[in-house]
C-alpha positions in Angstrom: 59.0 32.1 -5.1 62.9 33.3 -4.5 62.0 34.3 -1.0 60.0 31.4 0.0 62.5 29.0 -1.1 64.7 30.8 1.1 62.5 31.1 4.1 62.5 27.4 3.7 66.1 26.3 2.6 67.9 29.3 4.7 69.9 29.5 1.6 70.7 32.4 -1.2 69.0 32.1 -4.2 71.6 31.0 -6.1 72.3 28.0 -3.6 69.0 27.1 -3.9 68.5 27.8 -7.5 65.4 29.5 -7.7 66.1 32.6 -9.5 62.5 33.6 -10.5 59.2 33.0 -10.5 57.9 29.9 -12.7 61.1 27.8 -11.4 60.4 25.2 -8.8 62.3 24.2 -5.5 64.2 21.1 -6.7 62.2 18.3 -5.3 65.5 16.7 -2.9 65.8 21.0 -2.0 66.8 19.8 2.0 64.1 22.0 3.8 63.8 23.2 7.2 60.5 21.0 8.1 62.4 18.4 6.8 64.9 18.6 9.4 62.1 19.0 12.0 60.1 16.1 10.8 63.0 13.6 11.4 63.2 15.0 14.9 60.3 13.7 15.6 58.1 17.7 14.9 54.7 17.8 13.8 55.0 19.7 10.8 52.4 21.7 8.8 52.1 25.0 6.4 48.5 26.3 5.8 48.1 28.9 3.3 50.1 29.9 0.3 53.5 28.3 0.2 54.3 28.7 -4.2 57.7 26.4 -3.7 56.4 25.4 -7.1 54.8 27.1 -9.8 51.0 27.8 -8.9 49.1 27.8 -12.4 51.2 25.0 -13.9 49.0 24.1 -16.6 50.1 20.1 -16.7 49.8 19.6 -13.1 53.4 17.9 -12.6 54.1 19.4 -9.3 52.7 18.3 -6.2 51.5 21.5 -4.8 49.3 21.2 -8.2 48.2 17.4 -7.2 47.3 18.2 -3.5 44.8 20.7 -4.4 43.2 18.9 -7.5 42.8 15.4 -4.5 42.0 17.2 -1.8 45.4 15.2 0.0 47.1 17.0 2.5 50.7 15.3 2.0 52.3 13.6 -1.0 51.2 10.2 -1.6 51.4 9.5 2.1 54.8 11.0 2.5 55.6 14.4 4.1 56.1 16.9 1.4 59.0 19.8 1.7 59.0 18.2 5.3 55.7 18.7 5.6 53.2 16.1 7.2 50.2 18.4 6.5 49.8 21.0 4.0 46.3 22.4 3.1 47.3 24.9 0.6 45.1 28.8 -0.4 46.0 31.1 -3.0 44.4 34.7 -3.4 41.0 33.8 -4.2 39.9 30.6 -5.7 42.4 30.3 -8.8 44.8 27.9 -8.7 44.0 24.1 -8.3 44.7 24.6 -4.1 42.6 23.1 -1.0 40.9 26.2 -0.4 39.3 26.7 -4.0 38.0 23.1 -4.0 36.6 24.4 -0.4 35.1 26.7 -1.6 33.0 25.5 -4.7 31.9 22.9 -2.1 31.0 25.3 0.5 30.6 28.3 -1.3 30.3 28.5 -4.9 27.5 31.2 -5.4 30.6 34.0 -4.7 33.6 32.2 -6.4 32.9 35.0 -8.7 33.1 37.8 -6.5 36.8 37.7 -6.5 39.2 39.4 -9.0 40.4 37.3 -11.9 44.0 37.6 -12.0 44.1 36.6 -15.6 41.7 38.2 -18.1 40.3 36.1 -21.0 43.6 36.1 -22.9 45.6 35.0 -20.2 47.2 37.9 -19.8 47.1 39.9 -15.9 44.6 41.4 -15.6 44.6 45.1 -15.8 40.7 45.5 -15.4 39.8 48.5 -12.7 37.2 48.7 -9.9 36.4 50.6 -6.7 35.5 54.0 -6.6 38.6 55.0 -8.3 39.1 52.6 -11.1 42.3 51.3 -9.3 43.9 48.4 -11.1 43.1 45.4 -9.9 40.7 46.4 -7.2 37.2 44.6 -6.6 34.2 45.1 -4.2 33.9 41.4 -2.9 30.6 40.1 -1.6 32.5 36.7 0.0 31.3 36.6 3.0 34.7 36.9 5.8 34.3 33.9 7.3 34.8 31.9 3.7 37.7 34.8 2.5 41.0 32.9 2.5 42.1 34.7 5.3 40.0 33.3 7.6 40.2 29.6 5.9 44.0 29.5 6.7 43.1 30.4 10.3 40.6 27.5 10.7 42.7 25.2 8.8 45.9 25.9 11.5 43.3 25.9 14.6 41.5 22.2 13.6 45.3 21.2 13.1 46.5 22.2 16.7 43.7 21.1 18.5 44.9 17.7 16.8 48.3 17.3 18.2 49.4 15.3 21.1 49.7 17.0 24.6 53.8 16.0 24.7 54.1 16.6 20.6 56.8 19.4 19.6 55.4 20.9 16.3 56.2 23.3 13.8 53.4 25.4 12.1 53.4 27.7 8.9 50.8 30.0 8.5 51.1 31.8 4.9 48.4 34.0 4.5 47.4 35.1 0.9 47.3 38.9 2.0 48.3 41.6 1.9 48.7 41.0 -1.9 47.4 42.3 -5.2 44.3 41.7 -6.3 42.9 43.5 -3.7 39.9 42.4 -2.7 38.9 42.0 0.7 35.4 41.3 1.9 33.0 44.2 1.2 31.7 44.0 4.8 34.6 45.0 5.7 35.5 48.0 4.1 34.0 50.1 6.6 37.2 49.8 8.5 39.4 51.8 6.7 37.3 54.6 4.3 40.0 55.3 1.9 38.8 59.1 1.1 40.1 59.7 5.0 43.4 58.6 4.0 46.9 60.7 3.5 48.5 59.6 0.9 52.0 57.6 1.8 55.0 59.6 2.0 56.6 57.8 -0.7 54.2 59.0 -3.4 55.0 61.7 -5.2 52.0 64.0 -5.9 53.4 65.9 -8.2 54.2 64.6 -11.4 57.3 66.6 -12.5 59.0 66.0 -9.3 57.8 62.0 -9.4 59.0 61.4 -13.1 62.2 63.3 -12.1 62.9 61.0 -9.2 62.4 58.3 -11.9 65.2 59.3 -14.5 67.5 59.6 -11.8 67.1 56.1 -11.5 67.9 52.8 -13.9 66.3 53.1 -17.2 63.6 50.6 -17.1 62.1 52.5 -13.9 60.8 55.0 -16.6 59.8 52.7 -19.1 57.9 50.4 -17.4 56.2 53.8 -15.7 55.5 55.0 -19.0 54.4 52.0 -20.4 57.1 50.7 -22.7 58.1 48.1 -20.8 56.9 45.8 -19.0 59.9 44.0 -16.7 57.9 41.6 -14.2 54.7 39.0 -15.1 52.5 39.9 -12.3 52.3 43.7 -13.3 49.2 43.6 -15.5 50.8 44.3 -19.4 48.1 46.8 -20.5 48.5 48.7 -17.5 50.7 52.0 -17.5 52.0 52.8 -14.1 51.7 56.7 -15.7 47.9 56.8 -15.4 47.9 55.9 -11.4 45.6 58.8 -9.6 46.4 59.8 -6.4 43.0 58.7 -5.4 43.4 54.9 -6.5 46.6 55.1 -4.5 44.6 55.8 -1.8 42.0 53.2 -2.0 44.6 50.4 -2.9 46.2 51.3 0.5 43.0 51.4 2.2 42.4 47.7 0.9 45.8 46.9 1.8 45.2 48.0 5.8 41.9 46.1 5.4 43.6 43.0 4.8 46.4 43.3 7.4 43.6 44.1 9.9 42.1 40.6 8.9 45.4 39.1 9.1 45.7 40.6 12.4 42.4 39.3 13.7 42.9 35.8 12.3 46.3 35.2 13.9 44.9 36.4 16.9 42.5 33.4 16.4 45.4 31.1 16.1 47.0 32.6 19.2 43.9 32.4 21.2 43.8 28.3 20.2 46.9 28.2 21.6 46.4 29.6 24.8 43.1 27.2 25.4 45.5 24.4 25.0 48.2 25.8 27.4 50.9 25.7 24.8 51.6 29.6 24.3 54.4 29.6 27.4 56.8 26.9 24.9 55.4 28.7 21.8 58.0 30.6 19.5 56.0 33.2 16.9 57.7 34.6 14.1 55.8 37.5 11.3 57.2 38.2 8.6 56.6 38.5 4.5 58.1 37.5 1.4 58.1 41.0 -0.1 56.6 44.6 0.3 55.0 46.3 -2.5 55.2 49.8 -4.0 51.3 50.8 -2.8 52.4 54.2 -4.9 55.8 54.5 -3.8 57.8 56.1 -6.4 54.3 56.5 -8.8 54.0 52.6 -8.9 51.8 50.2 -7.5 52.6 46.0 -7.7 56.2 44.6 -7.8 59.0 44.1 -9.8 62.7 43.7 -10.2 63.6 47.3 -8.6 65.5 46.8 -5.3 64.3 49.5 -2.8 62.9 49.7 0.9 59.0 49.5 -0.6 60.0 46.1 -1.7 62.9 44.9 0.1 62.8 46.1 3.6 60.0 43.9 5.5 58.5 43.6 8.9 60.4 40.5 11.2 59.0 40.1 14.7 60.6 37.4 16.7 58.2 37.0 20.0 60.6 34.0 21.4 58.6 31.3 23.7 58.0 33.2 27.4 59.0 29.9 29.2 63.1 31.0 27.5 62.5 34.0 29.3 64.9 36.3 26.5 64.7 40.1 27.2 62.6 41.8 24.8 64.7 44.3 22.2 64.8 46.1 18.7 67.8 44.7 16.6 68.8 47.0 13.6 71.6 44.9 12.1 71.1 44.0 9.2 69.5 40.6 8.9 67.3 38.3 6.2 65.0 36.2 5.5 68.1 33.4 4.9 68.1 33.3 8.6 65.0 32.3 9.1 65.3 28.5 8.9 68.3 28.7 11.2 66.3 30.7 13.9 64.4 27.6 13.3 67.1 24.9 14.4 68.1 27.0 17.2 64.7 27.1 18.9 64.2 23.5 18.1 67.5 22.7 19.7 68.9 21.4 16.3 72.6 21.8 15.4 72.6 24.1 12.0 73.0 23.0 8.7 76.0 22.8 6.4 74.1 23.4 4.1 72.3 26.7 5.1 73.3 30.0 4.3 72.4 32.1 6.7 72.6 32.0 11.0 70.2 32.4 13.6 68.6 35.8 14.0 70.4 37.1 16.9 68.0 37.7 20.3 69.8 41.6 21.2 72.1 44.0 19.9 74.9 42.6 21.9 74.5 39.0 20.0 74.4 40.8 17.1 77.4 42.8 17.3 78.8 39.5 18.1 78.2 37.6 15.3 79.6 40.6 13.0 76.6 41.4 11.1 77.6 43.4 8.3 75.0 43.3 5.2 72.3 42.0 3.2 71.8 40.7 0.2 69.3 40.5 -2.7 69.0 39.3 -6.0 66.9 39.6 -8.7 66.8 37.8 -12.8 63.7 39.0 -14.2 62.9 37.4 -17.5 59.4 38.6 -19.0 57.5 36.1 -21.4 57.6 39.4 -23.6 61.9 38.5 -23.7 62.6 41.9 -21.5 65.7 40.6 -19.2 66.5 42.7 -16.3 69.6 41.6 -13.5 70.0 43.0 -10.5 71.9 42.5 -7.3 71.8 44.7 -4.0 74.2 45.3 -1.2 72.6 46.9 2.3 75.3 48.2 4.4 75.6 50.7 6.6 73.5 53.0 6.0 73.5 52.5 1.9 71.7 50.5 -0.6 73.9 49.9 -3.4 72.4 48.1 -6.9 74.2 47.0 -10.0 72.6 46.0 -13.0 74.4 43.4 -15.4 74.1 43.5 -19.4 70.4 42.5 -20.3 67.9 44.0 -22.7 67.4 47.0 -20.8 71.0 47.7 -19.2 73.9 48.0 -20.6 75.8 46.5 -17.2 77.1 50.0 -16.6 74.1 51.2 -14.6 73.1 51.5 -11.4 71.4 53.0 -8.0 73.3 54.3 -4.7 71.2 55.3 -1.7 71.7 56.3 1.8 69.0 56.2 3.6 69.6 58.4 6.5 70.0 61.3 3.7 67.5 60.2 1.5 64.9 57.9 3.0 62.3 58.1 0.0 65.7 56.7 -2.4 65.1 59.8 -4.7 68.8 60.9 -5.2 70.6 58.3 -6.9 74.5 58.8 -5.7 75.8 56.3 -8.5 77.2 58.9 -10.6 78.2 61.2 -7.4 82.0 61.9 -7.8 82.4 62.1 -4.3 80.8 58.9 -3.4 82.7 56.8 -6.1 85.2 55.5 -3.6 82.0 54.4 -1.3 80.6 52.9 -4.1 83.4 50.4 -5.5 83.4 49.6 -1.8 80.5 48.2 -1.7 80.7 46.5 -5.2 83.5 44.3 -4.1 81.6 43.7 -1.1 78.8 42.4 -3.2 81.0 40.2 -5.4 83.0 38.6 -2.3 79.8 38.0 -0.6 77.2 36.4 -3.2 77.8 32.8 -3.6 79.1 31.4 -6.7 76.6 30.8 -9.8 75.2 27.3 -10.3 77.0 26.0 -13.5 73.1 25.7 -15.0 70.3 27.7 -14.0 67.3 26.1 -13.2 64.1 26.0 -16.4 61.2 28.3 -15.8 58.3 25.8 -16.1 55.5 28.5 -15.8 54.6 31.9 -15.9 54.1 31.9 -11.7 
């Protein structure tokens, strides 16, 4: 929820407020789409968009609402900016558009998909595929009713309904690639995850992979061994100790299996457009909220532990052929805060005041221009269970730098130091390198000087996600 509110906002998380999962975008958060909507844009987000908790129990958020009525807006208003919104979640929990869909359409295979909560409400650490892997499922939904394609068809109807002359603004937000993983079983023929390698990041040998954890924070190893459990989407009776090199293999094969769908499906969407003549004034950006481990470091799912696995994410800016801009790879640093921006800028829109972040530049030139220096991220995890873990990251030239504050598993002395052109796989913590201390403190006060202040009250968690 962090990163979508700042996908949307193109502000830090502590502008926006949203520290953690369970804590709503304030309902007058100034949005991107809202800025396109009162220029006149056709505005609409198909898929997942979680701006406000997804299994709120009372129903008191709109993205709860819309699902449960079938309504596509907010009591005939635009919502988040948006004059259309048919909303998915991964599989048919969660009171969205695409689960009533789909016990209208489809209800013989609701059950074919993973339940993300067992029968104590707890995540669900139940096993399946040929290796047992957590959360993995053989799923007899046929692909044309798996969400994937649903957010595809739900987009395409939408464009074909536009106006010749209309300027619009579409989000796609496809469930996948995501835990549970459970992609059609007609599909699994694609990738046969015995054919695999295993990623680089995993270490096969457990000596040198538990290791690589204690050079780390504490509650890497804890959570591994099952001590601890830090983030609420990690199933609880799950120990990340027990993960077989063959279940890493067929959670990544399920995970290409879905990113091959998403492929497909946005080529769909892409294909729409060029039957209506619009791709030549059409601006696409891909990109993700988060990565996931997929075995890096011995650990599958997500969590408040800032490396690449989860923090570095694919951006491809494929600007509108009729602005003829040279294609090129930029490697300064950049984030998702500059999303909504980029957003203005193609629209034509002056930015913001009140965003964070700038337009992505379009070459290295522009980007050495505008004096890119770093990235930030930001992490409070606070686990039903009353584990607290704080974390903020600096990304700067070359080095990832982490520091933890006082919680229930750091004593605010701890942290991580990477550089990733030495140590790509972040197994050799430099935190307590003598000869790196002066580095170090560099890039601490760079972190302080650059965060944004705190809000003077932090936002309630109304749900679990």
């Amino acid at each position: 929820m962090p990163s979508r509110a700042t996908m949307l906002t193109g502000q830090h998380v502590r502008t926006h407020g949203v520290w953690m999962n369970g804590v709503p975008l304030p309902a007058d958060a100034p949005t991107v789409a809202g800025l396109l909507h009162e220029a006149g844009w056709r505005t609409g987000l198909f898929g997942k968009a979680h701006f406000e908790p997804f299994l709120d129990p009372f129903l008191r958020f709109a993205e709860n609402q819309m699902g449960t009525s079938g309504s596509t807006d907010e009591n005939g208003k635009p919502h988040r900016g948006f004059d259309r919104m048919e909303l998915a979640g991964h599989g048919p929990a969660g009171l969205v558009h695409y689960r009533r869909w789909m016990r209208e359409h489809h209800p013989e295979h609701i059950g074919g998909f993973f339940p993300v909560l067992d029968l104590s409400l707890n995540v669900n650490a139940e096993g399946g595929g040929d290796s047992g892997a957590p959360q993995v499922r053989y799923n007899e939904v046929p692909r044309h009713a798996y969400h994937t394609d649903w957010v595809a068809d739900r987009a395409i109807e939408w464009l074909h309904g536009l106006e010749t002359n209309d300027d619009w603004f579409c989000w796609l937000s496809f469930p996948d690639p995501h835990h549970p993983w459970d992609p059609p079983s007609s599909e699994l023929h694609r990738v046969p995850w015995r054919d695999l390698d295993l990623p680089a990041g995993y270490p096969e040998n457990r000596v040198e992979r538990e290791t690589a954890l204690d050079a780390k924070a504490p509650h890497w190893r804890r959570w591994y061994d099952g001590t601890l459990v830090s983030n609420y989407e990690a199933p609880t009776h799950w120990t990340p100790a027990s993960l077989t090199s063959n279940q890493v293999r067929e959670v990544d094969a399920m995970a290409h299996i879905e990113n091959e769908l998403i492929d497909e499906a946005l080529g769909r969407v892409l294909g729409a457009l060029g039957d209506q003549g619009r791709t030549a004034g059409t601006d696409v950006v891909f990109t993700t909220d988060h990565g996931e481990f997929q075995g890096d470091h011995g650990l599958l799912f997500k969590g408040p532990y800032h490396v690449d696995s989860l923090m570095r994410l694919p951006l491809v800016w494929h600007p509108a052929p009729n602005r003829h801009v040279a294609p090129a790879v930029v490697t300064d640093p950049v984030g998702l805060v500059d999303l909504a921006p980029t957003f203005c800028r193609i629209a034509g829109l002056p930015v913001p005041g009140w965003m964070d972040g700038e337009p992505l530049p379009t070459s290295a030139t522009e980007a050495t221009e505008q004096e890119r220096q770093r990235v930030l991220t930001e992490w409070d995890s606070v686990h039903p269970s009353g584990v607290e873990v704080h974390l903020q990251t600096i990304t700067r030239d070359g080095m990832v730098c982490t520091r933890y504050e006082s919680g229930t598993c750091h004593d605010g002395t701890e942290g991580e130091l990477w550089d990733l052109a030495e140590d790509p796989l972040q197994r050799i913590n430099l935190w307590d390198d003598t000869s790196r201390k002066s580095l170090r403190d560099d890039l601490l006060a760079d972190l302080a000087d650059a965060l944004p202040p705190r809000p003077s009250n932090r936002l309630r968690v109304e749900s679990p996600v």
